[in-house]
N, C-alpha and C positions, 0 to 999 in steps of 0.2 A: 451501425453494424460492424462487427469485428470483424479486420482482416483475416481471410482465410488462412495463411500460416499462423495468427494468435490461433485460430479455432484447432486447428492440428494439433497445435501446440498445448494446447490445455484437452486434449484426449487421449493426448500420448501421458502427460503428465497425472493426469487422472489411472490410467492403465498401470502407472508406475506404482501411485500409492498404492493399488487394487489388488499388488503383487505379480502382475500379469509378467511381467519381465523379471522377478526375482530370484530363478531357478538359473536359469541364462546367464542372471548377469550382466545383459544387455541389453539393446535395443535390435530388431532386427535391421535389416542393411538398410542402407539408402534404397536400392532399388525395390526392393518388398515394403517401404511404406510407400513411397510413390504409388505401387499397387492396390494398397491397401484403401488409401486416403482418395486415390485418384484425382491425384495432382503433380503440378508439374515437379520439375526437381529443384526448379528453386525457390519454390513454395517449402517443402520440405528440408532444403538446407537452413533455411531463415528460420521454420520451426524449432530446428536442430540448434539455431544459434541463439532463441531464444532460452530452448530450456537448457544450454551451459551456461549461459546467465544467471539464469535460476538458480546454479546450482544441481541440477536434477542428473546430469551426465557430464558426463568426460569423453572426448572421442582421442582415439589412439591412432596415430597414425599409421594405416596399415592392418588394423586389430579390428576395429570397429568400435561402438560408439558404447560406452561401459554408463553402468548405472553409479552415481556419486553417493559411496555412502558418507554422508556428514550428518551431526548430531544436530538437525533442526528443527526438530520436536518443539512446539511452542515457542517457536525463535520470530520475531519479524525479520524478514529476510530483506536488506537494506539494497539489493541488490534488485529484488520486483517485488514492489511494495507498493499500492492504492487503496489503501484503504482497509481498516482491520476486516472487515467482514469481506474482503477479496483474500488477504493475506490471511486466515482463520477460515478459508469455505468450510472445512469441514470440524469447527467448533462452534456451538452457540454464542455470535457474540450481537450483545444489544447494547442501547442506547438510551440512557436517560437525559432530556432536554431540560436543563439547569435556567440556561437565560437563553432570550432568544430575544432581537431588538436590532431597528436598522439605525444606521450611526451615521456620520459623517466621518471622513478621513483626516487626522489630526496631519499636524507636520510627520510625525515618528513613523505616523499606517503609511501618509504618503510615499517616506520616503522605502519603507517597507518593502510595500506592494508597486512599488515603480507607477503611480499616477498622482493625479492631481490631489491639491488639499480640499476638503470639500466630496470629493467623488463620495455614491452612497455605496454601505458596506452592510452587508448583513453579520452580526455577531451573533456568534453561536457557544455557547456553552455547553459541555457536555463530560455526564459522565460514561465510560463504554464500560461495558462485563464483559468477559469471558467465561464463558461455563462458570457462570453464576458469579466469579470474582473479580473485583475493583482493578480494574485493569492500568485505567489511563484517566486522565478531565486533559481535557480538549480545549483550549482556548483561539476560536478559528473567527475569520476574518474571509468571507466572501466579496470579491468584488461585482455589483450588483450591475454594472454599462455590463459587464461579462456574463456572468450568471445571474440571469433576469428575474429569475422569481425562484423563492426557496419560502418553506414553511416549517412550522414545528413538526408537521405529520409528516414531512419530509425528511428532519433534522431528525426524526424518531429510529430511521431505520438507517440506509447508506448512503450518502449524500454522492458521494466518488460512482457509485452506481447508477443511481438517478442520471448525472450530469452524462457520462458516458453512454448509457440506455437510453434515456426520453429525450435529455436533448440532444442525445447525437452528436457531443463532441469530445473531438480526441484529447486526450491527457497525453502530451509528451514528456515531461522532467519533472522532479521530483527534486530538489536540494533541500539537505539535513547538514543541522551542526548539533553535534549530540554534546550534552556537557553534564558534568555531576554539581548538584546543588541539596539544599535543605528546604522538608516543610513548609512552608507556612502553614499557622492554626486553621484555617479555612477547608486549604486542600487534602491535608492530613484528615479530618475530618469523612470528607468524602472517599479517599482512602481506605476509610479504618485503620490508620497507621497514627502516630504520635506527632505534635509539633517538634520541627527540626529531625524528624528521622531521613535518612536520606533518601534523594530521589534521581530519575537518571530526564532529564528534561533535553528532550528536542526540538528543535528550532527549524522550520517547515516553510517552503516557499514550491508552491503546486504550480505549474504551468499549464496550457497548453502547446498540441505542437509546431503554433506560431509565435513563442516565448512570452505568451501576454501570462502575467500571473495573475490566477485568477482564486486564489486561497493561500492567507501567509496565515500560521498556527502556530501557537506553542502548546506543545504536549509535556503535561509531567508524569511521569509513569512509575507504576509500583514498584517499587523496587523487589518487592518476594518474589514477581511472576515474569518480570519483564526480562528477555534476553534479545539480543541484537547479532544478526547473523550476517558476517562481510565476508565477501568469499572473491578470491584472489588468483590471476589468470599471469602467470607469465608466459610470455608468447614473444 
């Protein structure tokens, strides 16, 4: 179950896209969402610090809490990011299951994934769409002592979903090292792009929020569709 300030928090954020605040220009005050949400106030300050995280507001000292306009239209937002079909809710994005097979964990996954050599690993291959285009191929790495059972009909739709819904656990960190590379014949392929065209490849290590990593990935992404959104707080 999601905390109550996420749940505010993605109703106000929801409200936002809906335009409900875009006359305005803002948020109402602190104390009219408190009334609104009926909760406390530090429920909705946390909601509030969530979504300038997000990016979605700016609060002014003194002014009130203003809507962020930034250009992240189709952006993955590196800043609250789980999952394309969390970060895309409102695009169609699916999932073709390529390979799917449980491994053992070499020296490399071990040292990876912070466990033993040996531990089993669910590997997942995948290609995702977005509104119908070649998005991403997915090369992910489940730790299986962690997350106990996964399937292809599972692997079909949102895995980050699944894990946080049915089995009920929390996702705390996310670490990316994003780097520019080329092609290969294979992934190009899947693509629809050429071998050696370029690509924008992130390096992925999922937690929970007891630090155990429990999915290390490498994503290569299309380079026509893929944009990356980092958004910057001095304080």
């Amino acid at each position: 179950m999601k905390a109550k300030y996420k749940v505010v928090s993605d109703s106000i954020q929801k409200d936002i896209h809906a335009g409900k605040y875009a006359e305005a220009g803002k948020l109402p005050t602190e104390d009219d969402l408190i009334k609104l949400y009926q909760v406390s106030r530090n429920t909705i300050r946390k909601a509030v610090d969530l979504l300038v995280k997000r990016g979605a507001i700016m609060p002014i000292q003194g002014s009130g809490m203003f809507l962020r306009k930034v250009p992240s239209e189709g952006c993955v937002n590196l800043e609250d990011f789980y999952g394309l079909t969390s970060g895309f809710s409102d695009r169609l994005v699916q999932a073709q299951v390529i390979d799917f097979e449980l491994q053992e964990a070499d020296a490399r996954l071990a040292e990876a994934m912070q466990c033993s050599r040996g531990t089993p690993l669910y590997y997942i291959k995948r290609l995702r769409l977005v509104d119908g285009k070649r998005f991403v191929i997915e090369y992910s790495y489940f730790n299986k002592d962690v997350i106990p059972y996964l399937s292809r009909e599972i692997a079909s739709a949102s895995i980050y979903q699944y894990i946080s819904g049915d089995l009920k656990m929390q996702i705390g960190y996310v670490d990316r090292i994003i780097e520019a590379g080329r092609l290969e014949k294979g992934d190009a392929e899947l693509l629809g792009l050429k071998e050696a065209d370029p690509a924008l490849i992130s390096i992925n290590w999922a937690m929970l929020k007891s630090g155990v990593v429990f999915d290390y990935s490498i994503d290569i992404h299309n380079y026509k569709y893929t944009k990356f959104l980092k958004l910057s707080n001095f304080v």
